[in-house]
C-alpha positions as CSV (number, residue, x, y, z in Angstrom):
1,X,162.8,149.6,110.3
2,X,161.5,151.0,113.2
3,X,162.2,148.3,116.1
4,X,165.0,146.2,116.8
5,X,163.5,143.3,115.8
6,X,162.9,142.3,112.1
7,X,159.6,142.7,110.4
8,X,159.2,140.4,107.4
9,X,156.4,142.3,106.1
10,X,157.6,145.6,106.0
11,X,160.9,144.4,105.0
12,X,159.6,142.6,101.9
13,X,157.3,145.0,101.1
14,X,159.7,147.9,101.0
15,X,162.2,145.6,99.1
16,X,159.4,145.4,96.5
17,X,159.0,149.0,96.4
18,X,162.4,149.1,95.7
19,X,161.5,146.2,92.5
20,X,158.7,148.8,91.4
21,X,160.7,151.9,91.3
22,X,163.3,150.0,89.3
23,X,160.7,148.4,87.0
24,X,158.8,152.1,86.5
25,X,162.0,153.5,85.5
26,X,162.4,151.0,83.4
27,X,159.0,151.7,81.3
28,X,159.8,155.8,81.8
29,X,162.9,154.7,79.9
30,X,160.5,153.2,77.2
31,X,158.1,156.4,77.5
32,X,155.8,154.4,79.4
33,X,154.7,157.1,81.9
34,X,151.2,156.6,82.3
35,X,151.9,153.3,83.0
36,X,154.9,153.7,84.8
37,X,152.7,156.1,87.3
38,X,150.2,153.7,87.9
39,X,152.5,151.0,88.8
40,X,154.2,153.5,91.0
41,X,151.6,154.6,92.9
42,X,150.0,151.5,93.9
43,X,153.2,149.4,94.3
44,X,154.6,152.0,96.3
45,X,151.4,151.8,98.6
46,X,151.5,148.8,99.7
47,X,154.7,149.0,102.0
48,X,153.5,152.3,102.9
49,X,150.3,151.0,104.3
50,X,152.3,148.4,106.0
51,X,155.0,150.5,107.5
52,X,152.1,153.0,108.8
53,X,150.4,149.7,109.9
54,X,153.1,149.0,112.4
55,X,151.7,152.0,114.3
56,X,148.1,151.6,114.2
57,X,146.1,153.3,117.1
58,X,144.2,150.3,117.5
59,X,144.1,146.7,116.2
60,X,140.9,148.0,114.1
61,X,143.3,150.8,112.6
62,X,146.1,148.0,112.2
63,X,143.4,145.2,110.4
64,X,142.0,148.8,108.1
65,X,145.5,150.2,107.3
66,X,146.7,145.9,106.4
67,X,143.3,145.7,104.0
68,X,144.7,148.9,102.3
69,X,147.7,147.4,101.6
70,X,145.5,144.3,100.1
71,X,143.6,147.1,97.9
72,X,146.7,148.4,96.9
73,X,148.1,145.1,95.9
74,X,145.7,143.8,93.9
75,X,145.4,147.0,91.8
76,X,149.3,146.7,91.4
77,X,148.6,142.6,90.6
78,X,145.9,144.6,87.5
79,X,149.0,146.8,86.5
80,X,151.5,144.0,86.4
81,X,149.3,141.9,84.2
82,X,148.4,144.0,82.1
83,X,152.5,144.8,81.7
84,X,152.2,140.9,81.5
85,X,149.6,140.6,78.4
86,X,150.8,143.8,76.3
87,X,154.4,142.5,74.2
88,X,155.2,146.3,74.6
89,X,156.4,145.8,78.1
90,X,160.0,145.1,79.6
91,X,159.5,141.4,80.7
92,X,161.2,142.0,83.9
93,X,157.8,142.4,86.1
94,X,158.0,138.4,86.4
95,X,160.1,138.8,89.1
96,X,157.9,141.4,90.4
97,X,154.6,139.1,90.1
98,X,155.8,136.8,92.1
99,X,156.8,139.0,95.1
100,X,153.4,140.4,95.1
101,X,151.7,136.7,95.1
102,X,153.7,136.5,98.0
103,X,153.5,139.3,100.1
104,X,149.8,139.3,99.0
105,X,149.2,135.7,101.0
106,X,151.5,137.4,103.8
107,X,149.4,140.3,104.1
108,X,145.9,138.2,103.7
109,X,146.8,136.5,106.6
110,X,148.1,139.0,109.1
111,X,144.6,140.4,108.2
112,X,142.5,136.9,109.3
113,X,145.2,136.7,112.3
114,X,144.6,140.0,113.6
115,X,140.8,139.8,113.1
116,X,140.6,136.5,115.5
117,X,142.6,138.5,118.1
């Protein structure tokens, strides 16, 4: 992290970063790669966008670089179901759809927070 004091959202969304690279090389395993680096990219994204968040020039650049984050979470959410739907797919994303629900709501309302001021 990059203060002394605990950032839930970064934290979880690194931690599912972590989930995602573990999942993709779980389907690169299967020869899943296109998959695998679609998943990658936009799962990864999200706690990037966060973490760059955290240093935002101003709150509009904080608010624009939080709805990336929400882009890139609901393209992941796409990726994840359609992992869900196909019966080719390791069933482990489960864990991983539920994160995302979760950081999603975070994320959705650090962005209605931030915009009130």
């Amino acid at each position: 992290m990059r203060n002394d004091k605990e950032n839930i959202i970064v934290k979880r969304t690194f931690d599912f970063s972590l989930g995602i690279i573990e999942y993709c090389e779980k389907l690169r395993s299967l020869n899943k790669y296109e998959m695998a680096s679609q998943l990658f990219r936009s799962g990864t994204s999200i706690g990037a966008n966060t973490w760059e968040a955290q240093n935002g020039e101003s709150r509009a650049d904080f608010i624009h670089k939080f709805k990336t984050a929400s882009k890139e979470a609901d393209e992941t959410l796409y990726w994840i179901e359609l992992c869900k739907a196909s019966k080719h797919y390791p069933s482990s994303h489960e864990i991983l759809f539920s994160e995302l629900d979760s950081i999603s709501r975070i994320i959705s309302k650090i962005i209605g927070t931030s915009k009130r001021g």
